[in-house]
C-alpha positions as CSV (number, residue, x, y, z in Angstrom):
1,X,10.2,-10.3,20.6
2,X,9.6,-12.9,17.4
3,X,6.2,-14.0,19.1
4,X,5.2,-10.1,19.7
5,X,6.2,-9.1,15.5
6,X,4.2,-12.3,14.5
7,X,1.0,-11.3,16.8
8,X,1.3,-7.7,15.9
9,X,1.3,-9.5,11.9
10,X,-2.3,-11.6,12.5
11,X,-3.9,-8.2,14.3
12,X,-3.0,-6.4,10.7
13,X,-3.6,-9.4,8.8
14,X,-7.1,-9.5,10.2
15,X,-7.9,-5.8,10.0
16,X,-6.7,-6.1,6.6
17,X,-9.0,-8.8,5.6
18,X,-12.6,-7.2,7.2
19,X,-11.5,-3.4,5.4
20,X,-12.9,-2.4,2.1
21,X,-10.4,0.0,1.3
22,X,-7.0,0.1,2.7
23,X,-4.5,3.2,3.0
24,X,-0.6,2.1,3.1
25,X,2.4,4.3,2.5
26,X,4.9,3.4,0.4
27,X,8.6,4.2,-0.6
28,X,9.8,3.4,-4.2
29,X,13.6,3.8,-3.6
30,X,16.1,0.5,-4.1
31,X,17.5,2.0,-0.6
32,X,16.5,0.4,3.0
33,X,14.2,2.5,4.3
34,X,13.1,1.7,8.1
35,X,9.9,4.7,8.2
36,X,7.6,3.4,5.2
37,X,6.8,-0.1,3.7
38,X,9.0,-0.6,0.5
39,X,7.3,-1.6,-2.2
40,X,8.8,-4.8,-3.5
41,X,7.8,-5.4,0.0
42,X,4.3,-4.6,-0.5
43,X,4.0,-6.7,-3.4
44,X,4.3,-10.0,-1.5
45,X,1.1,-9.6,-0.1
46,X,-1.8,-11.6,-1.2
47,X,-4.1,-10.4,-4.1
48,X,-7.1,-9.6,-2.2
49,X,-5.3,-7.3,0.1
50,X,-3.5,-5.8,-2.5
51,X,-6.2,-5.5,-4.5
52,X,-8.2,-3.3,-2.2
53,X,-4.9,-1.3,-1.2
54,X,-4.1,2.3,-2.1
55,X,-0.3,3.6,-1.6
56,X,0.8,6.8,-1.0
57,X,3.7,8.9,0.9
58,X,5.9,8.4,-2.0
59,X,9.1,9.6,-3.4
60,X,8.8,10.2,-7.8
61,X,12.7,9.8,-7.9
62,X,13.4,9.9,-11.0
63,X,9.9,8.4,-12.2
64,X,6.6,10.4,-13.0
65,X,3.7,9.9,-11.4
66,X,1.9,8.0,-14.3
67,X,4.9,5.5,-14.5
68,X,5.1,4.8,-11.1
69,X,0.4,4.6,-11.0
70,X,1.0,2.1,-13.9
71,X,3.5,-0.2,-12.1
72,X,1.3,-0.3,-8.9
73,X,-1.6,-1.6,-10.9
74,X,0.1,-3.6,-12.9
75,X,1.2,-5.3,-9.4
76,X,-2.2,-5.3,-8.4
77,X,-3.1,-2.9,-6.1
78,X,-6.2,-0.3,-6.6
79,X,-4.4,2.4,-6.8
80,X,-1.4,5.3,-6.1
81,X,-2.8,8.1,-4.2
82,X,-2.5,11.7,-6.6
83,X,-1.8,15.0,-4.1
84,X,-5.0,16.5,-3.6
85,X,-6.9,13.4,-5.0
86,X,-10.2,12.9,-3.1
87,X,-12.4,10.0,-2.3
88,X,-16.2,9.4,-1.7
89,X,-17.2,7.0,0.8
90,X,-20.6,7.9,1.5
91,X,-21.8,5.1,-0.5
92,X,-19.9,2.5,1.4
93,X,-22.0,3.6,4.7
């Protein structure tokens, strides 16, 4: 099972690494959660992933959305996903 979680890791890995903009939901609460990526967990990743990485599927808590958007970037990543928020990628064809 170990050498099956590790290969499953280097086939992400390298997706990761050839996309231009990465999609990755996200849960903010302290709590083990075993459906979405936890974002203290997120944050390990290297900066060029990150950096290309937008989260959503998110819980506010107790948080707005502005305070939990500044804390994403601050980490790094390009971005926290807005409901209803569009995006353009007709000039990446």
């Amino acid at each position: 099972m170990l050498k099956e979680k590790q290969k499953i890791k280097k086939e992400i890995t390298e997706a990761w690494d050839k996309a231009e903009v990465i999609f990755h939901d996200c849960e903010f609460a302290e709590y083990p959660n075993s459906v979405h990526a936890q974002f203290h967990q997120l944050k390990t990743l290297n900066v060029e992933t990150k950096r290309k990485m937008w989260l959503y599927h998110y819980s506010l808590g107790a948080r707005t959305y502005e305070e939990l958007e500044s804390e994403v970037i601050e980490a790094g990543f390009a971005g926290l996903v807005k409901r209803g928020q569009e995006f353009d990628f007709r000039e990446m064809i």
